[in-house]
N, C-alpha and C positions, 0 to 999 in steps of 0.2 A: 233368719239370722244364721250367719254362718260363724261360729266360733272355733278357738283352738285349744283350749283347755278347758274342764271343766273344777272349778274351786270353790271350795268351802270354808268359809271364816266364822272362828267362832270363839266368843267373849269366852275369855277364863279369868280365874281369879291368880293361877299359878303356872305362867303360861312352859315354864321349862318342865314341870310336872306334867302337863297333858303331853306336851312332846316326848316326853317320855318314854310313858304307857304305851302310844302308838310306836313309836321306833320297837322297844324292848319286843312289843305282842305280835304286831301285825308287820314287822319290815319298812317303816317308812323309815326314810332318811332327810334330816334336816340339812336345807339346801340355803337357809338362814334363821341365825339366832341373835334374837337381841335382848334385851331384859323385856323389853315391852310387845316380841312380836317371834313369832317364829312359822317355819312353810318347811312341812314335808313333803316330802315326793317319795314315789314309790317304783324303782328299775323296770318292774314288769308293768305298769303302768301310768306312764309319763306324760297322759293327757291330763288327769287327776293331778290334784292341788287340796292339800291339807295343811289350813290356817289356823294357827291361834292369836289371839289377839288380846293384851291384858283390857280387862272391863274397867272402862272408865277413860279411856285412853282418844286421845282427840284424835287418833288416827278416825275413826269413826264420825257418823254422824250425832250430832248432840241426842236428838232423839232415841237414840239407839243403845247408844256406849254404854248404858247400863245396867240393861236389861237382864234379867236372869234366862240362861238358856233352857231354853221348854217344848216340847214336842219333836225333839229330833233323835231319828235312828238313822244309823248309819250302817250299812249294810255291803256284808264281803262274802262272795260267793265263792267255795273252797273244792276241793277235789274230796275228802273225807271229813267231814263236820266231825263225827265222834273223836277221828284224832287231834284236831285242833282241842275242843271242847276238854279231853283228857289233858291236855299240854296247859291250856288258860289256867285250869283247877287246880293243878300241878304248882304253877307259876303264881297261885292267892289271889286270881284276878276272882271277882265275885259275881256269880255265876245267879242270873234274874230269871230265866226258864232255863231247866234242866235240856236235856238233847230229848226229841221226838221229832217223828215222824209223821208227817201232815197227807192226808189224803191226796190233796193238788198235787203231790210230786215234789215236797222239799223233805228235806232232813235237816233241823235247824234246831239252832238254840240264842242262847239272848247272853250277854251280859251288860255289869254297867260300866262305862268309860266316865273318867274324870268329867266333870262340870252336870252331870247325870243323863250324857246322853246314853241314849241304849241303844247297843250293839248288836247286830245281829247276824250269825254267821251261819251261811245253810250252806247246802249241798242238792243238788238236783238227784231226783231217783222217781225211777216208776209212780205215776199216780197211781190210784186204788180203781182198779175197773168198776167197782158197786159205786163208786163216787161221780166217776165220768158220767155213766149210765145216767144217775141222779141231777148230772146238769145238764142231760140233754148233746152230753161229746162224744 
């Protein structure tokens, strides 16, 4: 399959509230707003598509529209995690793992976005040589 954007739709209860959070946190730009629907985009990355959709809403399928959102993180790889991380806390956003450093070679931390998904924003750094070693890299 060859595609041109990659997007994400995802039921809210408050959909100018999620668009929100992302605009205000993470730079996305609302590219449409309606009571029932909104698609950010983001300047440095303009293959990416961020949907909200109000739940319950026949834009969807019947099956679907009113599901509660469950199992999704969404994930934004940054130049310095601790200063983001410092900036979200700063900002009230609520902060689900503290910042650490993981053996693999990230620097990351969690929080939680409107409708509970969980966020997660790391940073690439050296893995732990005794870790490599231990898997065999």
């Amino acid at each position: 399959m060859q595609f041109q954007k990659l997007g994400v739709a995802v039921l809210s209860d408050d959909v100018a509230a999620s668009a929100r959070f992302y605009t205000e946190h993470f730079g996305f730009t609302p590219v449409a707003e309606l009571d029932w629907y909104a698609s950010l985009h983001h300047d440095a990355h303009p293959s990416y598509v961020l949907d909200f959709v109000q739940r319950g809403h026949p834009a969807m399928p019947d099956g679907f529209r009113t599901q509660d959102t469950a199992g999704l993180c969404l994930g934004f790889q940054v130049a310095d995690a601790a200063a983001e991380e410092a900036t979200l806390r700063a900002a009230g956003v609520e902060i689900a793992e503290p910042l650490r450093d993981e053996p693999w070679g990230q620097r990351r931390f969690n929080v939680w976005g409107p409708e509970g998904i969980l966020i997660e924003v790391l940073q690439t750094i050296d893995p732990d040589p005794q870790w490599l070693a231990a898997q065999g890299l």
